[in-house]
FIRO-566885 format. One record per residue (C-alpha): x negated, y, z negated; residue in three letters. Coordinates in steps of 0.02 Angstrom, whole numbers, padded with zeros to 5 digits, always signed. Layout:
! FIRO-566885
XYZala ...
//
This chain:
! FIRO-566885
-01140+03087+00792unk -01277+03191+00753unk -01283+03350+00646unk -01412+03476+00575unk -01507+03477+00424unk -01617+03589+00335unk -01753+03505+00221unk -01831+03612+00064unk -01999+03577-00015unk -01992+03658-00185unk -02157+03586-00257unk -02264+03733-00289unk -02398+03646-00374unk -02572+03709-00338unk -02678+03632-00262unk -02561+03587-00128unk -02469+03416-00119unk -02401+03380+00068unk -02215+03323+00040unk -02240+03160+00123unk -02080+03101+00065unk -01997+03238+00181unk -02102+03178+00349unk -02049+03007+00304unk -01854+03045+00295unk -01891+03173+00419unk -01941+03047+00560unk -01791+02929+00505unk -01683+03087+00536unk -01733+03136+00699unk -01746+02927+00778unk -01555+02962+00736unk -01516+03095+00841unk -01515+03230+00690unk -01592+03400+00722unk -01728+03445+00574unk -01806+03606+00519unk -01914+03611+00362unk -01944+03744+00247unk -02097+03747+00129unk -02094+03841+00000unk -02274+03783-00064unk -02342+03862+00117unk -02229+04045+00081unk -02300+04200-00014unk -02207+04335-00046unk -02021+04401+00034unk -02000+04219+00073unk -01826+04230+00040unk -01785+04350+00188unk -01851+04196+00304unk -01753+04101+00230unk -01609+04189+00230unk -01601+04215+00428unk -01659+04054+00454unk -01493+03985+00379unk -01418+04121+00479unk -01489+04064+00645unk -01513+03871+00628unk -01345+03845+00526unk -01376+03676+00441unk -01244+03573+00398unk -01352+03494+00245unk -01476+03560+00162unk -01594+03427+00087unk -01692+03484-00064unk -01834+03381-00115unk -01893+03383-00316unk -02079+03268-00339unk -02088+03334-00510unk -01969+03383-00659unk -02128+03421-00788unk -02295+03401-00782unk -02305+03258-00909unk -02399+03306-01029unk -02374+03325-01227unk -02508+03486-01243unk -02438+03581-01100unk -02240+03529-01093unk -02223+03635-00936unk -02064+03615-00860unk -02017+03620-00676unk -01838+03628-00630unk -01781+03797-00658unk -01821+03877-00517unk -01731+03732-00412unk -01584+03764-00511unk -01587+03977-00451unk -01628+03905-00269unk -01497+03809-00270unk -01364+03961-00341unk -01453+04086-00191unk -01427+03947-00080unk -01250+03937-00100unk -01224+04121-00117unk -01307+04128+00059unk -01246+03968+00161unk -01084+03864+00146unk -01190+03710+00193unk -01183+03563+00077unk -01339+03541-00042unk -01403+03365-00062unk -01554+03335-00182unk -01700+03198-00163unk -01865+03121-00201unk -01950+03047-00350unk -01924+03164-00476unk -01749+03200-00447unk -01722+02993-00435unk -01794+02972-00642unk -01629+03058-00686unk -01510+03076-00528unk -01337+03094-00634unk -01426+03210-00756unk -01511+03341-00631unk -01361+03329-00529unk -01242+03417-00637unk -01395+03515-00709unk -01432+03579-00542unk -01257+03614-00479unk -01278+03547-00306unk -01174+03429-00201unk -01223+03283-00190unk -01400+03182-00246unk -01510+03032-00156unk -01557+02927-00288unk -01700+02789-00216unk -01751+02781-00037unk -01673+02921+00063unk -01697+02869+00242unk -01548+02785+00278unk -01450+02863+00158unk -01466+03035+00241unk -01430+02997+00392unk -01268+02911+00341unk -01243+03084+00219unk -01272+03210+00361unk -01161+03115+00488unk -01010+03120+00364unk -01045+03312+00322unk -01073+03364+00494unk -00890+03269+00535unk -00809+03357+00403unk -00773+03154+00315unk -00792+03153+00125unk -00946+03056+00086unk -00920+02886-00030unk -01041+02828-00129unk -00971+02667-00078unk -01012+02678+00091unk -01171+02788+00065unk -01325+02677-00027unk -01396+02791-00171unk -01260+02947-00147unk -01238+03029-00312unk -01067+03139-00329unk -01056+03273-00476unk -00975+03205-00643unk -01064+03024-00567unk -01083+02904-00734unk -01156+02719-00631unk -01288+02774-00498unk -01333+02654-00380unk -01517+02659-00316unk -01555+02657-00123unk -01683+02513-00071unk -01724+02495+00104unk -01867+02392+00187unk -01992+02526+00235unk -02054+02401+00354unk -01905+02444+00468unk -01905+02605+00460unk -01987+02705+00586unk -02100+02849+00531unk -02221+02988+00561unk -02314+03134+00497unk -02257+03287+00599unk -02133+03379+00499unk -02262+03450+00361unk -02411+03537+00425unk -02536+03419+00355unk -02679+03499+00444unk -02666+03637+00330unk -02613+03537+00159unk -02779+03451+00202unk -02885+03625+00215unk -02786+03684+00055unk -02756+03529-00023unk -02908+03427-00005unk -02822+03254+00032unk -02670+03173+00091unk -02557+03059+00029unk -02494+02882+00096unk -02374+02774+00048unk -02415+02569+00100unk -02266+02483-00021unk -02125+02546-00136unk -02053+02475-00296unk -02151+02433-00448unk -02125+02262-00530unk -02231+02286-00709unk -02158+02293-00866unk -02238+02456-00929unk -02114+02515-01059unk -02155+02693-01028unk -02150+02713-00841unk -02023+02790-00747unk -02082+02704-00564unk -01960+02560-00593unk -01831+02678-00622unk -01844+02793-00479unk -01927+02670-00348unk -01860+02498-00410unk -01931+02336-00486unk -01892+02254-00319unk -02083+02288-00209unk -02051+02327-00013unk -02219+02314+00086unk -02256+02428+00244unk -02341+02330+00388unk -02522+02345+00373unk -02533+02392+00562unk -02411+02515+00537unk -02508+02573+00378unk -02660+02594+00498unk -02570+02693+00624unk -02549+02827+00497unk -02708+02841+00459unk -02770+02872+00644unk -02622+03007+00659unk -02651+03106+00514unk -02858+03084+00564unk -02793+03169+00726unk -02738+03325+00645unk -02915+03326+00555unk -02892+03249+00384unk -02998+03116+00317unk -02995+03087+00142unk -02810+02983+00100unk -02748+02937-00051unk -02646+02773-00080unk -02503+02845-00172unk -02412+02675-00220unk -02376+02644-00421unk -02530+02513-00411unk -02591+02486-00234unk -02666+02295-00264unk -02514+02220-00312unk -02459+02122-00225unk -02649+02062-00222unk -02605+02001-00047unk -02517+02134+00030unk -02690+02270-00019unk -02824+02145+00054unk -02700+02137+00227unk -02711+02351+00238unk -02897+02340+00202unk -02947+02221+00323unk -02825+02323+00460unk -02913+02471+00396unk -03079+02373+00434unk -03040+02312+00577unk -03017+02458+00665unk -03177+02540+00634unk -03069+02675+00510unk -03172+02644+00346unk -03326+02724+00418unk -03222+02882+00456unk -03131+02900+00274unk -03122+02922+00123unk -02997+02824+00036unk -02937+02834-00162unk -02785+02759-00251unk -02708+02717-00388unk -02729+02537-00442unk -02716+02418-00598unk -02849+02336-00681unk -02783+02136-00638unk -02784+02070-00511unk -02928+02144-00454unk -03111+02062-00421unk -03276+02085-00330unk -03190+02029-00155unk -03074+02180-00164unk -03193+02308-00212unk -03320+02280-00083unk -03172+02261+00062unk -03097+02430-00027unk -03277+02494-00014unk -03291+02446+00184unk -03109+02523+00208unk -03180+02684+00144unk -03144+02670-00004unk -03241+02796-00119unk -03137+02799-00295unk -03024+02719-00396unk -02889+02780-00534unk -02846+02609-00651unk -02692+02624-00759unk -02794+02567-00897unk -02694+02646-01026unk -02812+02594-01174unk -02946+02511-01233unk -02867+02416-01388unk -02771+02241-01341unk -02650+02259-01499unk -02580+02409-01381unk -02602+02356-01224unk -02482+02210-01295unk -02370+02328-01360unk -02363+02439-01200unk -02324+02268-01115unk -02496+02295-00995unk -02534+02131-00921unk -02724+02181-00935unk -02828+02167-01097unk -02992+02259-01149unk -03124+02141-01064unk -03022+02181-00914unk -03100+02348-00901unk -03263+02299-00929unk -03257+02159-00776unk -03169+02285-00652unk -03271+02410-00671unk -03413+02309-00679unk -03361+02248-00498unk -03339+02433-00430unk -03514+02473-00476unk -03557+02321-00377unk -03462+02393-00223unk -03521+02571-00253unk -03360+02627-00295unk -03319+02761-00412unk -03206+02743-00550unk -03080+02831-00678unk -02996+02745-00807unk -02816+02831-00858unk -02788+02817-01039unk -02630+02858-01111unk -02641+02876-01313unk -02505+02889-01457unk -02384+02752-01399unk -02294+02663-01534unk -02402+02571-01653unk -02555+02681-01613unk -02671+02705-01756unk -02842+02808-01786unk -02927+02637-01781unk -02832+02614-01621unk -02892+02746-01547unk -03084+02737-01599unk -03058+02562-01509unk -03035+02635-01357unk -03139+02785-01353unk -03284+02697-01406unk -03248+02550-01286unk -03268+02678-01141unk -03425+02745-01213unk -03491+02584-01219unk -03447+02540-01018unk -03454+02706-00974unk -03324+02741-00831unk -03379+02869-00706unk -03229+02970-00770unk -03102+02959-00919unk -02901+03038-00898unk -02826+03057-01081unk -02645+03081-01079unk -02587+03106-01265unk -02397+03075-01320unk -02293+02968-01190unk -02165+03046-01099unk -01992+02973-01151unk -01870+02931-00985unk -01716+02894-01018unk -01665+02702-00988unk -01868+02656-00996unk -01901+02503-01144unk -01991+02654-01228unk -01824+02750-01262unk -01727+02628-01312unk -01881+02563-01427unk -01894+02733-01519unk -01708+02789-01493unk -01696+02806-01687unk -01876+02881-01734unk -01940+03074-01721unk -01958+03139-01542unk -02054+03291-01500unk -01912+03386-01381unk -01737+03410-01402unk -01634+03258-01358unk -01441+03325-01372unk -01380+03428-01244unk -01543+03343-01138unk -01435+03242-01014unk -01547+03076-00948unk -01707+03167-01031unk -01715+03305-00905unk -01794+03401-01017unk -01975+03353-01084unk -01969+03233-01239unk -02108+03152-01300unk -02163+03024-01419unk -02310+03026-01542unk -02355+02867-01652unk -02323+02944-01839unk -02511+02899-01905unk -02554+03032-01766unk -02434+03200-01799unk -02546+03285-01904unk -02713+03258-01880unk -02714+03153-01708unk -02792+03262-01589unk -02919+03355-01698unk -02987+03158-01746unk -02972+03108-01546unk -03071+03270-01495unk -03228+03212-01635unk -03213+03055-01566unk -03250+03102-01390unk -03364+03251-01440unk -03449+03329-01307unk -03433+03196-01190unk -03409+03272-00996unk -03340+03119-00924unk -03150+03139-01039unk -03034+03245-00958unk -02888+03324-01064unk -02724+03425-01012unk -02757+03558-01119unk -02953+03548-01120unk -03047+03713-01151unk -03171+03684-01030unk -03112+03722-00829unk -03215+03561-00781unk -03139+03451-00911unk -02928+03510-00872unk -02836+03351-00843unk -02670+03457-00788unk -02680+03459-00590unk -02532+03589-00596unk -02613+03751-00590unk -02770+03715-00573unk -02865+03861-00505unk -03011+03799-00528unk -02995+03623-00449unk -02934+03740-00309unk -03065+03832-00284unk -03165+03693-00263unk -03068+03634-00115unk -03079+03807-00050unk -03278+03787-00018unk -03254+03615+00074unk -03226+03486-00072unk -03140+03340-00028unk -03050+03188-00099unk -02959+03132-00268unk -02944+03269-00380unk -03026+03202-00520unk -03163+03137-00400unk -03198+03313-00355unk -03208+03357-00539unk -03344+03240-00537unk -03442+03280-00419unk -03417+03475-00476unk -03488+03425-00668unk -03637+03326-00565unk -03680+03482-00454unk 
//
């Protein structure tokens, strides 16, 4: 049986981020039989909700699918949190359909019991939705009570053990034609796609493991390349590889580049990603570099091995040095991500690493300062009992933005970090007075304008390039 669904992308962030995780589930849907509508609310200006309104009237869903990439923006100096305008959506949405109200996607899968009941919707996706929506919107659309039992990753209100959906992406069959990626390319300067899910490192901070799995699931490289050529058919170019850390598996990265190669693609992209600093070598930045590859973001995290131990990074300092080292080789640009303040971080600490990217000079350095704290992350339950910058009671699963900050740093921290880096243009900071040097992608009008007049590519990449010009 087939039903109808309604699917809802709520991420406003500008510049525009195509919801690929909607075309993804979207294609799944529709191979089933289901009949799909999306709408996106990052493409709608103003009286949006009188669309809306008679399109509920006139399509009728029988689920309405509600996607959430982000809860807050991450960072410490901005705190900026996401989910409150979900939360009225989803009270006008209920006011104005008697469809059920299922919520999905990343975000919403770091805390799926927690922004359930927050959210007041009926049921939640927690993991990989394909399969699971299909088997959701069946059930609705035949009046059945959905199980959790019988549904992989269905999360009911009041829901205390949430079990996360993994399916093999490999046989799942996909497109790109729900979102109009032409125009998140023209307004968004890049698209996103996806070649594995899952994370297997032991980062105690992250929250990929908890919202993707541990367990890695590779797409077919072929099937990675046929993306490419459809989304180049609607006139995009520049891709990013949006997988926790594209070259691992090691293996599974050099099979999409060669595809990539092999097909004549690299000389008509431009390809970025995020990556990690091992394994990675000479071999894999030149193929990256004849798949079109033009930058690289490295979860380096810092430049001090007494953290990067504590952090549980499987990478130490000279690692930085010999990867980017073999970039340079390859012509490849490079970022390294730091992320400062983590639990044993000191002022000597932190001169480590700032001076260590002076020294090898990175084409551009991310600072994220104070670690987001996820509930059920190593990093929780490692500061569970120490000071925490956000409220945690009444803050079900962390929903609400808590951070940690090392005590040596509290008072005088940031002040000491910004002498350290000085007047440096190659830092980027969240909260950095300079438009050129913001580190905060949400809202940035000025990042946006730059895509406006024709630039292209990773965000920070196009920072770059703007300093350069």
């Amino acid at each position: 049986m087939s039903g109808k669904i309604l699917l809802l992308n709520t991420n406003r962030m500008r510049p525009r981020v195509a919801p690929i995780g909607l075309d993804y589930v979207a294609a799944a849907l529709e191979h089933s039989g289901a009949s799909v509508k999306l709408f996106d609310l990052a493409l709608e200006d103003k009286g949006h909700r009188a669309r809306l309104k008679k399109l509920l009237k006139t399509f009728s869903p029988d689920l309405i699918g509600i996607t959430i990439r982000n809860i807050d923006d991450c960072y410490f100096l901005s705190g900026q949190f996401l989910v409150e305008p979900i939360r009225t959506l989803v009270s006008w949405l209920k006011k104005n359909s008697p469809a059920k109200i299922v919520l999905g996607g990343v975000g919403y899968s770091i805390a799926p019991s927690g922004l359930l009941d927050y959210l007041a919707a009926d049921y939640g996706i927690f993991g990989d939705g394909e399969a699971a929506a299909i088997k959701l919107l069946n059930a609705v659309a035949a009046d059945k009570e959905p199980l959790p039992s019988n549904i992989p990753g269905l999360v009911v209100p009041g829901a205390k053990d949430c079990r996360r959906a993994e399916t093999d992406p490999a046989r799942l069959f996909r497109n790109r034609k729900l979102a109009d990626n032409a125009r998140y390319f023209r307004l968004g300067g890049q698209l996103g796609i996806e070649t594995k899910r899952g994370c297997d490192g032991r980062c105690i901070y992250c929250a990929d493991p908890l919202a993707k799995g541990r367990k890695i699931r590779l797409r077919g490289a072929e099937a990675v390349a046929d993306e490419i050529e459809e989304l180049l058919s609607y006139g995009a170019w520049a891709f990013h590889l949006c997988d926790s850390e594209f070259n691992r598996p090691y293996a599974h990265a050099t099979a999409v580049l060669e595809e990539i190669v092999r097909r004549g693609l690299g000389k008509k992209i431009a390809l970025s990603g995020y990556l990690s600093p091992m394994p990675f070598d000479l071999e894999l930045a030149k193929l990256y570099a004849q798949a079109g590859g033009k930058g690289i973001c490295f979860g380096s995290d810092s430049g001090s091995d007494q953290m990067l131990s504590i952090l549980k990074r499987d990478h130490t300092a000279q690692d930085l040095d010999t990867t980017l080292t073999a970039c340079k080789k390859a012509g490849i640009k490079v970022m390294y991500d730091l992320l400062l303040g983590g639990p044993g971080e000191t002022r000597k600490t932190l001169a480590e690493t700032i001076r260590l990217m002076q020294k090898i000079k990175p084409d551009r350095v991310g600072v994220s300062y104070g670690l987001r704290v996820y509930a059920g992350t190593p990093l929780a339950r490692l500061v569970a009992k120490e000071e925490l910058m956000g409220a945690v009671e009444h803050n079900p699963e962390l929903i609400f933005p808590v951070f940690y900050l090392a005590p040596a740093l509290r008072k005088t921290g940031l002040e000491y970090l910004r002498n350290l880096i000085g007047r440096d243009s190659r830092f980027l900071l969240p909260a950095k007075t300079t438009k050129e040097q913001n580190y905060n992608y949400s809202g940035n009008l000025y990042l946006e304008k730059l895509i406006t007049k024709g630039a292209r590519g990773a965000y920070w990449h196009i920072l770059l390039n703007a300093v350069k010009g």
